[in-house]
PAKE-926138 format. One line per 8 residues: their letters; for each residue x, y, z of N, C-alpha, C, O. Coordinates in steps of 0.02 Angstrom, whole numbers, plus 50000, padded with zeros to 5 digits. Atoms other than C-alpha are relative to their C-alpha. Example, Ala and Ser with C-alpha at 12.3 -4.5 7.8 and 13.67 -1.06 7.14 Angstrom:
# PAKE-926138
as	50045/49941/50000/50615/49775/50390/50045/50060/50000/50097/50059/50033 | 49958/49941/49997/50684/49947/50357/49961/50055/50037/49986/50110/50045
This chain:
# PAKE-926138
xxxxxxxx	50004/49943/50045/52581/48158/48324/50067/50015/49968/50068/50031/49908 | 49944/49973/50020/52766/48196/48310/50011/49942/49952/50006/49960/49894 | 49989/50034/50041/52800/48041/48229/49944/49977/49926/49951/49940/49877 | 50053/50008/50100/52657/48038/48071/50031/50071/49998/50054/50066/49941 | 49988/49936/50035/52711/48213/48047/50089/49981/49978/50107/49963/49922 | 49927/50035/50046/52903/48165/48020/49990/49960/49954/50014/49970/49898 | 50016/50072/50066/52839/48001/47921/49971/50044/49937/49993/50047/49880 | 50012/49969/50074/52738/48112/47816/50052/50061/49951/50063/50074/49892
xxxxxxxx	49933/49936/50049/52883/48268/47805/50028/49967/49951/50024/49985/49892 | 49958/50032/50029/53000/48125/47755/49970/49977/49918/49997/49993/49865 | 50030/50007/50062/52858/48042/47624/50014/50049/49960/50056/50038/49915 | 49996/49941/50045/52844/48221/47544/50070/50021/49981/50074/50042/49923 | 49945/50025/50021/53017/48218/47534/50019/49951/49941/50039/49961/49883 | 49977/50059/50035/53049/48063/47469/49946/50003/49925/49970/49971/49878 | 50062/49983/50045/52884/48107/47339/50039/50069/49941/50035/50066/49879 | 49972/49941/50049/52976/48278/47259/50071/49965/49981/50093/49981/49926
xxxxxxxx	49945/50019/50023/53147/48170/47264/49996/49954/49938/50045/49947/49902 | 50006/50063/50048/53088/48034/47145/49960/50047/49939/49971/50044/49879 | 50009/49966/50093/52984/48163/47029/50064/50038/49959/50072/50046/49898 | 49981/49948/50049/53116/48275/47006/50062/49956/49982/50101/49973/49937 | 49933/50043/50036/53254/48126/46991/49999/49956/49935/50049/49939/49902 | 50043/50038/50055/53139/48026/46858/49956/50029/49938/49951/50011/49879 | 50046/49997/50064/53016/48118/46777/49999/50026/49945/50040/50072/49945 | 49990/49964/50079/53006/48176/46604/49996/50073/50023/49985/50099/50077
xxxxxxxx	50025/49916/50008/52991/48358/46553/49931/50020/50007/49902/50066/50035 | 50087/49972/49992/52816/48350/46529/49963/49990/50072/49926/50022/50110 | 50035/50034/49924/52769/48261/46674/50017/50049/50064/49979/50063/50111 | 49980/49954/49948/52874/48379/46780/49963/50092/49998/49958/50130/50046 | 50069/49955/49991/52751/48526/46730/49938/49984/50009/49903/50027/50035 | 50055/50031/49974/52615/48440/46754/49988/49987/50082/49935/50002/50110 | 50009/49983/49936/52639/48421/46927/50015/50067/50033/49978/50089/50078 | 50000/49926/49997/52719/48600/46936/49919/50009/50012/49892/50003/50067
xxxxxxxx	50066/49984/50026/52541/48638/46862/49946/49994/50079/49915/50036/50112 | 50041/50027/49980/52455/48534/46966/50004/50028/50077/49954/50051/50104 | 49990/49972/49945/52534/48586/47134/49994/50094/50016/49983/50119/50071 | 49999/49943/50012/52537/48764/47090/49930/50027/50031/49919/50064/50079 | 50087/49985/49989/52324/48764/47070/49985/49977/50037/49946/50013/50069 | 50023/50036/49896/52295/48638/47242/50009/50063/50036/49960/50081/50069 | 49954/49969/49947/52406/48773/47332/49966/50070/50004/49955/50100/50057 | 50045/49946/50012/52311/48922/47252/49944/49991/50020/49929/50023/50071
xxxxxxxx	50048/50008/49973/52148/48857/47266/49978/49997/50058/49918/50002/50066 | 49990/50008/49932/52188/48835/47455/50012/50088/50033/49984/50122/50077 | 50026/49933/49983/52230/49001/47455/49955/50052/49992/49952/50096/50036 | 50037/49978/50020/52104/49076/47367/49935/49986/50072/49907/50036/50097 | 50019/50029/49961/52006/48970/47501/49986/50030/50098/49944/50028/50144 | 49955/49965/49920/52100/49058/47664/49937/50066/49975/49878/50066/49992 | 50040/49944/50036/52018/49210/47578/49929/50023/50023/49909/50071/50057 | 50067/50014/49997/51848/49166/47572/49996/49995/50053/49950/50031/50074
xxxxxxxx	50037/50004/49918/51838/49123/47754/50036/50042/50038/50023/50054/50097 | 50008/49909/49945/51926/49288/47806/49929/50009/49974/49890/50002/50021 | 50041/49980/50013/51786/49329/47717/50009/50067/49957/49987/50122/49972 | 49980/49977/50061/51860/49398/47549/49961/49984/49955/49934/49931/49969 | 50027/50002/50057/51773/49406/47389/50062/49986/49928/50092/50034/49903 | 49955/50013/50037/51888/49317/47259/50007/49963/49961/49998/49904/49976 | 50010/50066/50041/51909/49234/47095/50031/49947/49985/50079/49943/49945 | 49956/50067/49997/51959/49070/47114/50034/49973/49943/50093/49961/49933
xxxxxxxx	49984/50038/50057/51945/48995/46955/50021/50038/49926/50032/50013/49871 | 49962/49958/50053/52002/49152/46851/50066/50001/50026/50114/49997/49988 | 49913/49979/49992/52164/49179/46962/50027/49930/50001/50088/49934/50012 | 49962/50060/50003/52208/48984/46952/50014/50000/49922/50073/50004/49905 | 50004/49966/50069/52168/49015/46755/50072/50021/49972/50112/49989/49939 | 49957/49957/49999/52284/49159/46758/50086/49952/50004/50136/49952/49968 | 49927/50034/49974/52421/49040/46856/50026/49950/49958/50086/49939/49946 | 49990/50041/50036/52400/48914/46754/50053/50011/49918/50098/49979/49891
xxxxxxxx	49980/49975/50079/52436/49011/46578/50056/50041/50012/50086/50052/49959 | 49938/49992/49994/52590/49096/46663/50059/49952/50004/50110/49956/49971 | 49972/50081/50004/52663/48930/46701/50035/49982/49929/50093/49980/49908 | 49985/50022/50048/52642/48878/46553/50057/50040/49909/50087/50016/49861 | 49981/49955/50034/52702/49029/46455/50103/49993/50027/50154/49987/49994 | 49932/50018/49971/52863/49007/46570/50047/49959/49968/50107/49967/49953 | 49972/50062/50031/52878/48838/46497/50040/49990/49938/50095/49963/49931 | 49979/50011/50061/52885/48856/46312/50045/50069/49969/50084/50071/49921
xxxxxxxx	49998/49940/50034/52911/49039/46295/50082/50012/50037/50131/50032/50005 | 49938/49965/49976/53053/49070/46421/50073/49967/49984/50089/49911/50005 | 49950/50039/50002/53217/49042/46361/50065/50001/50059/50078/50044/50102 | 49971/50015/49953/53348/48958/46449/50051/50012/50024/50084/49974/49988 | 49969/49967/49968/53483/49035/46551/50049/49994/49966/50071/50051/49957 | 49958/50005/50060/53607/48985/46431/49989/50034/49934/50034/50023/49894 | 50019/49990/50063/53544/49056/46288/49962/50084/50016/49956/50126/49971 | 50028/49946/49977/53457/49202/46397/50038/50055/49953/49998/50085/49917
xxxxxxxx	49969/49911/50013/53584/49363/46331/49978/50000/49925/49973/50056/49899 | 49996/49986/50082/53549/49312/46128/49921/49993/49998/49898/49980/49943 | 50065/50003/50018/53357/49310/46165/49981/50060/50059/49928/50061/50091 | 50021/49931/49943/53344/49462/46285/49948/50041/49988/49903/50066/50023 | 50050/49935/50021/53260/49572/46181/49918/49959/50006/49868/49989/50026 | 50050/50024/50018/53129/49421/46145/49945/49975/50090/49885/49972/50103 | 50047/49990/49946/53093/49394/46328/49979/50055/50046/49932/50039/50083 | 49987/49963/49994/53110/49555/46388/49924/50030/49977/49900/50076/50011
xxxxxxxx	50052/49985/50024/52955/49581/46299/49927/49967/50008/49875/50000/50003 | 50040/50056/49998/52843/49445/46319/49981/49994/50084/49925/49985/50108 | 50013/50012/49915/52861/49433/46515/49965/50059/50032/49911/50052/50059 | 50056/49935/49966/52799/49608/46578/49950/50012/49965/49906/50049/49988 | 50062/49980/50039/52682/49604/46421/49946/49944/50035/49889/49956/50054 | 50047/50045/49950/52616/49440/46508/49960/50023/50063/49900/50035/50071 | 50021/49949/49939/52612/49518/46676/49934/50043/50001/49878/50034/50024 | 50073/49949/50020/52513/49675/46614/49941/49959/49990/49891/49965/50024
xxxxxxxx	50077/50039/50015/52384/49545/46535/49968/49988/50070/49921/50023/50090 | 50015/50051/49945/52363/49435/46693/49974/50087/50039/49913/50099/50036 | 50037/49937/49951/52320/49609/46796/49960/50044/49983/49929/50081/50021 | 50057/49950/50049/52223/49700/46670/49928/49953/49998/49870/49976/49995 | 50052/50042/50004/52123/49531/46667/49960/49994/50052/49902/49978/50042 | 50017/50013/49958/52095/49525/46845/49964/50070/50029/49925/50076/50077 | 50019/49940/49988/52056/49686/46857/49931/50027/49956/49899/50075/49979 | 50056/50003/50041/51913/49685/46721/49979/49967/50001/49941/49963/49953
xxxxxxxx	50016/50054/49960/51872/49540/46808/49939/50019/50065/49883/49995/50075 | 50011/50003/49955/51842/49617/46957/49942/50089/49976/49889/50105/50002 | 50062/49944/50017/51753/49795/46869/49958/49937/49984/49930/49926/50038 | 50065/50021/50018/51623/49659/46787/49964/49981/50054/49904/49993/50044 | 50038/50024/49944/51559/49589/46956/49983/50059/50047/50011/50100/50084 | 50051/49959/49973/51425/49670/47010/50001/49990/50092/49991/50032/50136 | 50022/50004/49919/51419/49587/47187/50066/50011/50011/50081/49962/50045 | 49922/49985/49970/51610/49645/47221/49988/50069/50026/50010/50119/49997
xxxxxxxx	50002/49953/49934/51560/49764/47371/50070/50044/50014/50072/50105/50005 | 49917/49982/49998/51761/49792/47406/50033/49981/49940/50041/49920/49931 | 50008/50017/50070/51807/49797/47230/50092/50008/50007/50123/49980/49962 | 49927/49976/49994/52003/49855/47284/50024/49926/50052/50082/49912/50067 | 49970/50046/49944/52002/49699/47411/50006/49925/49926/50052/49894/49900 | 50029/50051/50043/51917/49573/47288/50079/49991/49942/50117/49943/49946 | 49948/49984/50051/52052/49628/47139/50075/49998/50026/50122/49977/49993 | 49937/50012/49965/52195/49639/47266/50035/49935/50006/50088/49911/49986
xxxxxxxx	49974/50076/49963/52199/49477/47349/50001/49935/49934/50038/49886/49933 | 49992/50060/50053/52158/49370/47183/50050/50009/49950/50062/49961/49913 | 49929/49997/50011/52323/49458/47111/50048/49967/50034/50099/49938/50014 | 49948/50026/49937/52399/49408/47264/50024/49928/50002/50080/49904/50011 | 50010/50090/50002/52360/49224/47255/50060/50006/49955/50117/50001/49977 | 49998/50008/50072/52406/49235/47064/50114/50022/50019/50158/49979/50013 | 49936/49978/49981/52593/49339/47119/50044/49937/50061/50099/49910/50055 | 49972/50056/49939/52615/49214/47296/50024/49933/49978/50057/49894/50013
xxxxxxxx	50016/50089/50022/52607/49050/47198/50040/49988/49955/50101/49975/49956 | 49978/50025/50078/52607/49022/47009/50061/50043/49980/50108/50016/49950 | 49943/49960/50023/52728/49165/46980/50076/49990/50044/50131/50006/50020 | 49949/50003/49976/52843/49118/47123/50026/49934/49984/50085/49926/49969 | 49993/50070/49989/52827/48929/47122/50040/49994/49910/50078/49947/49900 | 49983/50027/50074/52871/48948/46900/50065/50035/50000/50091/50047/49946 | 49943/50020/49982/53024/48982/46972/50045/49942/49972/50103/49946/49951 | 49971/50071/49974/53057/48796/46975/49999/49986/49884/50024/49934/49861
xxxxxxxx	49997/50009/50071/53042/48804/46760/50076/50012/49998/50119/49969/49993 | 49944/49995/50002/53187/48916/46764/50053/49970/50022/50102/49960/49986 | 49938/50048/49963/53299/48821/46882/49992/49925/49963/50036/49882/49967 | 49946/50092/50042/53282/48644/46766/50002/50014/49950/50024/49965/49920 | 49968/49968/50062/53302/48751/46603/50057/50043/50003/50077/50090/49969 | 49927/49940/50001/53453/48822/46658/50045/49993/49932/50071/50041/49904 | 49960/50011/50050/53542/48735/46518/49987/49963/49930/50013/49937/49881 | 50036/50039/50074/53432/48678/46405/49988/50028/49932/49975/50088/49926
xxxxxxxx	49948/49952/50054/53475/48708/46225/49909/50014/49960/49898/50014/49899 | 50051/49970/50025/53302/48759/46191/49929/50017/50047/49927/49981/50096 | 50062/49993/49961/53125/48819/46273/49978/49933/50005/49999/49886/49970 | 50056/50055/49990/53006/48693/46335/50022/49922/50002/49992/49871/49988 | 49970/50057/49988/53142/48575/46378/50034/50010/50070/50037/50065/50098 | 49988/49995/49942/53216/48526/46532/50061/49957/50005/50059/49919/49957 | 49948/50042/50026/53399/48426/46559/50011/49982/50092/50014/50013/50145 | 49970/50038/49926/53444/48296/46700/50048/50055/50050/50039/50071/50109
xxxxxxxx	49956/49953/49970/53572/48413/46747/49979/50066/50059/49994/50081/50117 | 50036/49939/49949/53473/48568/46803/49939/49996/50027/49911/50044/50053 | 50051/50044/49942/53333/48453/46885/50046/49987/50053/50017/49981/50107 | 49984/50021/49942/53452/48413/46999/49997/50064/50051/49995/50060/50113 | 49978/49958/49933/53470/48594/47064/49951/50009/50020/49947/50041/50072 | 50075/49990/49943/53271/48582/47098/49972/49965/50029/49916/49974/50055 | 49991/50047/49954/53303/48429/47175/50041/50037/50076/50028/50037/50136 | 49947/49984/49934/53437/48503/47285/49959/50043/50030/49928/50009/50071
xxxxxxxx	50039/49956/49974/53335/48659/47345/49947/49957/50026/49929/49981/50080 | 50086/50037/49993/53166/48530/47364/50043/49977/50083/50046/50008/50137 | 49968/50003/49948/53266/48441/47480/50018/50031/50074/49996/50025/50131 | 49998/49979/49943/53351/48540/47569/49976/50049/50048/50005/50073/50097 | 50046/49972/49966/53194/48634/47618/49958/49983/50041/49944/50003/50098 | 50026/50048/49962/53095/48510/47648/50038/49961/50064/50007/49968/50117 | 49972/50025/49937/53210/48415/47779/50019/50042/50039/50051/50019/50086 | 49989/49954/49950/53232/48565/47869/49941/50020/50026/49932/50029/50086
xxxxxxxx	50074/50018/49949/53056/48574/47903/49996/49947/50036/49978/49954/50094 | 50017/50040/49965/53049/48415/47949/50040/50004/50065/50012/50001/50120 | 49978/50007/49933/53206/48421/48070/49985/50063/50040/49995/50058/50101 | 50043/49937/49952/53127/48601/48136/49955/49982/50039/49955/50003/50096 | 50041/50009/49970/52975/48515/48176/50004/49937/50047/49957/49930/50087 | 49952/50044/49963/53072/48365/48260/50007/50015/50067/49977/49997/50117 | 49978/49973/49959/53160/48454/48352/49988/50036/50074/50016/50032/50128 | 50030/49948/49985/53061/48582/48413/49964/49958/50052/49971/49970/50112
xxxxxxxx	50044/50044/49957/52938/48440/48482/50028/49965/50064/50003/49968/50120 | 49980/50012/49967/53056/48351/48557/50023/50065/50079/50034/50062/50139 | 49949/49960/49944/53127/48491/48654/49922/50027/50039/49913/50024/50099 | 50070/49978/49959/52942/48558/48697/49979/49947/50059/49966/49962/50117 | 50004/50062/49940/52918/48385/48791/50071/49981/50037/50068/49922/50056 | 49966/50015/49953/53073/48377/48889/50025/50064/50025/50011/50072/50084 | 49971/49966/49982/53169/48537/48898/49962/50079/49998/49990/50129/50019 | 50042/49923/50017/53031/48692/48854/50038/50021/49937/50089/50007/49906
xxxxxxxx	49963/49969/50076/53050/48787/48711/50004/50078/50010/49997/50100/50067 | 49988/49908/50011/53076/48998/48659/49967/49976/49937/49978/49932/49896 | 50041/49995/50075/52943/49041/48533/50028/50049/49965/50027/50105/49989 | 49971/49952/50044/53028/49128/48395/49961/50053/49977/49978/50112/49978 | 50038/49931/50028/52882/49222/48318/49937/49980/50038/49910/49931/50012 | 50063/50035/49967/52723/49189/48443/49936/50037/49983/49880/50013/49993 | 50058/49985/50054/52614/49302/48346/49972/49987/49961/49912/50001/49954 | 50006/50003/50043/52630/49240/48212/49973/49914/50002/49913/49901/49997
xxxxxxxx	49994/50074/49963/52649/49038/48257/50034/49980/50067/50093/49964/50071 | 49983/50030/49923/52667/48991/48438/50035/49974/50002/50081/49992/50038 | 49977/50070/49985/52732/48827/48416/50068/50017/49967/50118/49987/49986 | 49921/50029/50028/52883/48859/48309/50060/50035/50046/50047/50091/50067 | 49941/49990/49956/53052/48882/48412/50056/50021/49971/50072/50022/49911 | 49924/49986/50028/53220/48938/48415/50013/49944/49984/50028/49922/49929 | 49980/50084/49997/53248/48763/48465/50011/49967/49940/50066/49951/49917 | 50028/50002/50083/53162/48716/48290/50030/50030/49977/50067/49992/49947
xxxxxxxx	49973/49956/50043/53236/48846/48211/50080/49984/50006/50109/50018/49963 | 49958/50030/50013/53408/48758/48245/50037/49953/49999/50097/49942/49997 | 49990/50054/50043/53367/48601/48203/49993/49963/49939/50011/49910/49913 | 50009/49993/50074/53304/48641/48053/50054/50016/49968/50073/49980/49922 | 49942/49985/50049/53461/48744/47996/50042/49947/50001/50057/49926/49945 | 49965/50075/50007/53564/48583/48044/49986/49964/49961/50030/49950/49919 | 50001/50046/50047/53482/48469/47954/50000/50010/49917/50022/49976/49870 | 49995/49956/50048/53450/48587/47826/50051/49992/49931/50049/49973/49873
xxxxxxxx	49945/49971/50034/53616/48644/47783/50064/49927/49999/50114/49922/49963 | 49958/50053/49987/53695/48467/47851/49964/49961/49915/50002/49931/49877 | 50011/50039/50054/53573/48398/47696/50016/50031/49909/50009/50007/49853 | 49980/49966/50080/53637/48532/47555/50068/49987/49999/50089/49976/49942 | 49937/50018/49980/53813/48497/47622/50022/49930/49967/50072/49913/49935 | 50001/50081/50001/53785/48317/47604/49993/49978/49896/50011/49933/49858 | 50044/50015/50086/53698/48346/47411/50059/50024/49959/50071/49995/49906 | 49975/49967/50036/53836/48473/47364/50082/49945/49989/50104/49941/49931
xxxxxxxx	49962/50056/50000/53988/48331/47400/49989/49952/49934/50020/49948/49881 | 50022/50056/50051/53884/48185/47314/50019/50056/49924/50048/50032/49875 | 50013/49967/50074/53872/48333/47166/50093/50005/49976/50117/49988/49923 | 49919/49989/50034/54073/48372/47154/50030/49942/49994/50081/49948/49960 | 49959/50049/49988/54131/48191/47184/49953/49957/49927/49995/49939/49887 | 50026/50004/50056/53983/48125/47030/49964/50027/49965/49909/50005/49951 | 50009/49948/50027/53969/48272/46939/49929/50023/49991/49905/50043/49938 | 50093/49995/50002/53786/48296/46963/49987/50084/49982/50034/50120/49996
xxxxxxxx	50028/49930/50012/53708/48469/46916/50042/50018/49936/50094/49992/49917 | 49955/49948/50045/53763/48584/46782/50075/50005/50013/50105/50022/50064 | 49918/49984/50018/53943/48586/46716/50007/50104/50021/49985/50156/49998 | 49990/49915/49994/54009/48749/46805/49966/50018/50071/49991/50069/50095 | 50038/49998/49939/53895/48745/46969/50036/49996/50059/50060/50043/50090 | 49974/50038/49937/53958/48623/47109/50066/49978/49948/50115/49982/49985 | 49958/50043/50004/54085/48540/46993/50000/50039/49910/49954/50074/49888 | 49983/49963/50027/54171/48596/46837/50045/49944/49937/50089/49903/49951
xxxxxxxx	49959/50070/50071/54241/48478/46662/50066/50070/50005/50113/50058/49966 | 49916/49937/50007/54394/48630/46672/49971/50087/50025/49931/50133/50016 | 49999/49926/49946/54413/48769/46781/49983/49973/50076/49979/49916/50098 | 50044/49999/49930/54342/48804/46957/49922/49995/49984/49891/50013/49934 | 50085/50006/50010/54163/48769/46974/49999/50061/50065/50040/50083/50105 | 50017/49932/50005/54066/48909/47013/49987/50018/50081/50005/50075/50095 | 50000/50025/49929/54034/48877/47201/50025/49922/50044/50012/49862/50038 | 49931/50045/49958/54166/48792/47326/49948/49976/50058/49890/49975/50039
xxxxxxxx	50005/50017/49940/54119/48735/47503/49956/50055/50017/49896/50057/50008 | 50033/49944/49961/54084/48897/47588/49958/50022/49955/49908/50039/49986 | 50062/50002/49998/53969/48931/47447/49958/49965/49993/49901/49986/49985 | 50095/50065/49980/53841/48785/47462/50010/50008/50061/49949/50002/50068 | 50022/49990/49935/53850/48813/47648/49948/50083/50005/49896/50087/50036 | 50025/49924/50013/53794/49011/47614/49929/49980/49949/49872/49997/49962 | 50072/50005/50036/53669/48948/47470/49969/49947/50048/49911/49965/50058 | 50037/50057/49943/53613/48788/47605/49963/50062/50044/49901/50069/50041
xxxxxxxx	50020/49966/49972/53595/48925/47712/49951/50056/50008/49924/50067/50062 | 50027/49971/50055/53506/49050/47605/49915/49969/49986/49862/49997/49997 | 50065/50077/49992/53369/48886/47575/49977/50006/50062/49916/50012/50069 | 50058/50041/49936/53328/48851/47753/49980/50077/50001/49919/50089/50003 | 50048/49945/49964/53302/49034/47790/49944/50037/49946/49905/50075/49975 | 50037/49982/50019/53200/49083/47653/49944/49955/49999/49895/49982/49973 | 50017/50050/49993/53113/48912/47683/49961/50004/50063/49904/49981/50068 | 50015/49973/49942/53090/48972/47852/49952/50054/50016/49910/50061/50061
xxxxxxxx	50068/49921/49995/52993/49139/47828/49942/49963/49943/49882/49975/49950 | 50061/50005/50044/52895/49058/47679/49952/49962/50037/49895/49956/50014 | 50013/50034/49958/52852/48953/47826/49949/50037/50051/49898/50020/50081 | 50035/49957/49968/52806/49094/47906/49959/50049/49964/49930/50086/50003 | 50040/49951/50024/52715/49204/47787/49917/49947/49993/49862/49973/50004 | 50047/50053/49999/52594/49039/47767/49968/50012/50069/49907/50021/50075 | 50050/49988/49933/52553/49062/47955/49967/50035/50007/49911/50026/50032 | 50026/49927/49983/52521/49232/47957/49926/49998/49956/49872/50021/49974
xxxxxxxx	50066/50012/50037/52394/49186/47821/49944/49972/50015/49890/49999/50010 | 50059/50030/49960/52289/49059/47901/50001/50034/50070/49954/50021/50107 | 50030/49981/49928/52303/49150/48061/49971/50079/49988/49961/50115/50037 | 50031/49958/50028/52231/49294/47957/49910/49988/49993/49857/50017/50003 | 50082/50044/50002/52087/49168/47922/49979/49972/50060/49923/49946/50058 | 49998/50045/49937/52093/49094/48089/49975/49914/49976/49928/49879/49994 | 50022/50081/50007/52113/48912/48004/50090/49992/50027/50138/50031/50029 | 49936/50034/49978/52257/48792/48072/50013/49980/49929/50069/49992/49905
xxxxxxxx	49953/50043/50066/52283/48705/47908/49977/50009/49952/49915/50003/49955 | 50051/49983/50087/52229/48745/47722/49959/49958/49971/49908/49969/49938 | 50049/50075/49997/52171/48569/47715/49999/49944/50046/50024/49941/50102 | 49967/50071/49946/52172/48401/47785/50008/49938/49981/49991/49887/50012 | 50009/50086/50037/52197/48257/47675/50060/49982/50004/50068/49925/49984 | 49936/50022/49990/52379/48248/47710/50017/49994/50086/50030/50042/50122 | 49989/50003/49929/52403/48174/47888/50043/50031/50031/50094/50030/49998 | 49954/49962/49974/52500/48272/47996/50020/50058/49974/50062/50090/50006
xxxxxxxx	49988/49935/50031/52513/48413/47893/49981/50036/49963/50018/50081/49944 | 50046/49956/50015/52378/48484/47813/49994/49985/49928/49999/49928/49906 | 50029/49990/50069/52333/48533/47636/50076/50021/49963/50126/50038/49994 | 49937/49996/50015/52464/48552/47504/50024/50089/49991/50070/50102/49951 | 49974/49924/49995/52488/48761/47529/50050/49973/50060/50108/49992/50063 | 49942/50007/49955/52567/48680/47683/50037/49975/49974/50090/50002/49987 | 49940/50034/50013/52674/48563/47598/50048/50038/49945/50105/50022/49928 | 49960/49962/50023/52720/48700/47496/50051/50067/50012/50096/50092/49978
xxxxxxxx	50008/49941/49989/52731/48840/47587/50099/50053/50008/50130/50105/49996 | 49914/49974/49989/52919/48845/47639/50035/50003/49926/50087/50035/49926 | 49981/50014/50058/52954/48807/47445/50019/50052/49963/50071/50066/49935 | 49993/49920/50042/52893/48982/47377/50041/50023/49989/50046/50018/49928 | 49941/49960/50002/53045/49078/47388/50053/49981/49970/50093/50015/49937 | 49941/50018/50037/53159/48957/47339/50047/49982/49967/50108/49972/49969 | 49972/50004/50086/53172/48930/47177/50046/50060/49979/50105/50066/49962 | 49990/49923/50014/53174/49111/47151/50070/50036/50041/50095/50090/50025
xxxxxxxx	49946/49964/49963/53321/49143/47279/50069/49951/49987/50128/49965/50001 | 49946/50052/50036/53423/48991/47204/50011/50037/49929/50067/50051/49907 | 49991/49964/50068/53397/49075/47040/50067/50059/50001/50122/50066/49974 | 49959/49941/50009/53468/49223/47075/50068/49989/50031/50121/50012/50010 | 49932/49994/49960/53596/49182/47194/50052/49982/49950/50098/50021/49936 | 49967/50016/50040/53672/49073/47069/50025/50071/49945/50081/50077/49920 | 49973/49955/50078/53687/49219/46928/50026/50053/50062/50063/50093/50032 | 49975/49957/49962/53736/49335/47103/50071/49978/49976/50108/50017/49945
xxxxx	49945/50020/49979/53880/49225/47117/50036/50001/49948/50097/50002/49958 | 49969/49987/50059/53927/49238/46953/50026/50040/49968/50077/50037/49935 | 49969/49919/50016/53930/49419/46918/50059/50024/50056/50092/50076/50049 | 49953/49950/49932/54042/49458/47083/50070/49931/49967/50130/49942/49979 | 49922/50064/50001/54176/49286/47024/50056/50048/49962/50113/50027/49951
């Protein structure tokens, strides 16, 4: 067991490293897209067998046309302060739609018994997912000199985050195993998930933070990422050492609870896994689950670190 579940962590790994090191622009929403609605539909799914009333194929809909609105409409972090007013407008006007929709969605259905549960939770999906996961737009348009483009450069930083989330699951769940079969373990949250450990929990940050450590080097020594980031054509670049250990760090632990808000969900539904077509590790809400957050906490950190320099 321990070993197909590493083989497959590593695959899924090695699977987000090659899209986001290769693929076009288009292609790289397209799987966005594509992973976004699996991950939803899965949740939407969890739902149904609490035994929720919820619209699947309006709030994937919904996810889908935020996504995409992300894509062409949002401009790119470079260019963000001389188009402020233009997104500024467009994004909470989006928003409002997407909840006004779901919500006149959920008045037209007649068989919606819990009409506050029904309308809740298929926001929820729609907020958990597509809105967190289109994240991952902003972070490879950081510098792109127009919407609906994407530049080698700021793919790498959703390479770096993919990474070093993913291998910290994997060495968490490593770890954790190992130490359960020889030495016992301490369950960190046993309410929530039994099985995961301190143990796990710091062999994940090791490998974690040993694999953003490892990414942020390769990035200053061949200038990988955005000019100004890890590495700098004149001046200081924008984060040294101690911070890619703090943003590494930052990754595994929000990587870590998204890890855990996923449990709490199927153990809401009382299912172990959202699916099962991926050996050793379920459906792809699992292979996403630690992901959620951290686009969105790379985003910001980066423009944190910027306003305090």
């Amino acid at each position: 067991m321990i070993g197909r579940r590493v083989i497959a962590g590593i695959l899924v790994a090695i699977f987000f490293a090659t899209m986001l090191a290769l693929a076009c622009s288009p292609l790289l929403l397209l799987m966005l897209l594509a992973l976004s609605s699996a991950a939803l539909y899965e949740f939407y799914a969890l739902a149904l067998h609490a035994g929720y009333r919820v619209y699947k194929t309006f709030g994937i809909f919904c996810g889908v046309c935020w996504i995409l609105c992300e894509y062409f409409f949002l401009p790119p972090f470079a260019l963000m302060e001389s188009q402020t007013s233009h997104y500024a407008l467009w994004s909470p006007l989006a928003l409002f739609v997407i909840f006004f929709a779901i919500m006149m969605r959920t008045m037209f259905d007649r068989d919606a018994k819990r009409a506050m549960e029904s309308g809740a939770i298929t926001f929820l999906g729609f907020l958990y997912l597509p809105l967190m996961l289109s994240y991952y737009v902003r972070v490879a348009q950081w510098e792109a000199p127009a919407g609906h483009a994407t530049t080698r450069a700021a793919v790498f930083m959703a390479f770096f985050l993919s990474i070093v989330v993913k291998m910290s699951d994997t060495g968490a769940f490593a770890v954790g195993t190992i130490c359960s079969r020889t030495t016992g373990i301490h369950p960190m949250f046993p309410r929530i998930s039994p099985k995961k450990s301190w143990e796990g929990l710091a062999g994940g940050i090791a490998v974690g933070v040993g694999t953003g450590m490892a990414l942020f080097f390769l990035a200053r020594r061949f200038a990988w990422g955005p000019d100004g980031i890890f590495w700098a054509s004149s001046g200081a670049p924008l984060i040294g050492t101690i911070g890619a250990l703090a943003l590494s760090l930052l990754l595994v632990a929000v990587g870590v609870f998204g890890d855990l808000i996923e449990s709490m969900l199927k153990r809401a539904a009382s299912i172990k896994d959202s699916a099962r077509f991926i050996p050793g590790i379920g459906g792809l809400l699992d292979v996403v689950d630690s992901l959620v957050f951290a686009p969105i906490a790379l985003y910001f950190a980066i423009q944190v670190a910027a306003a305090l320099r």
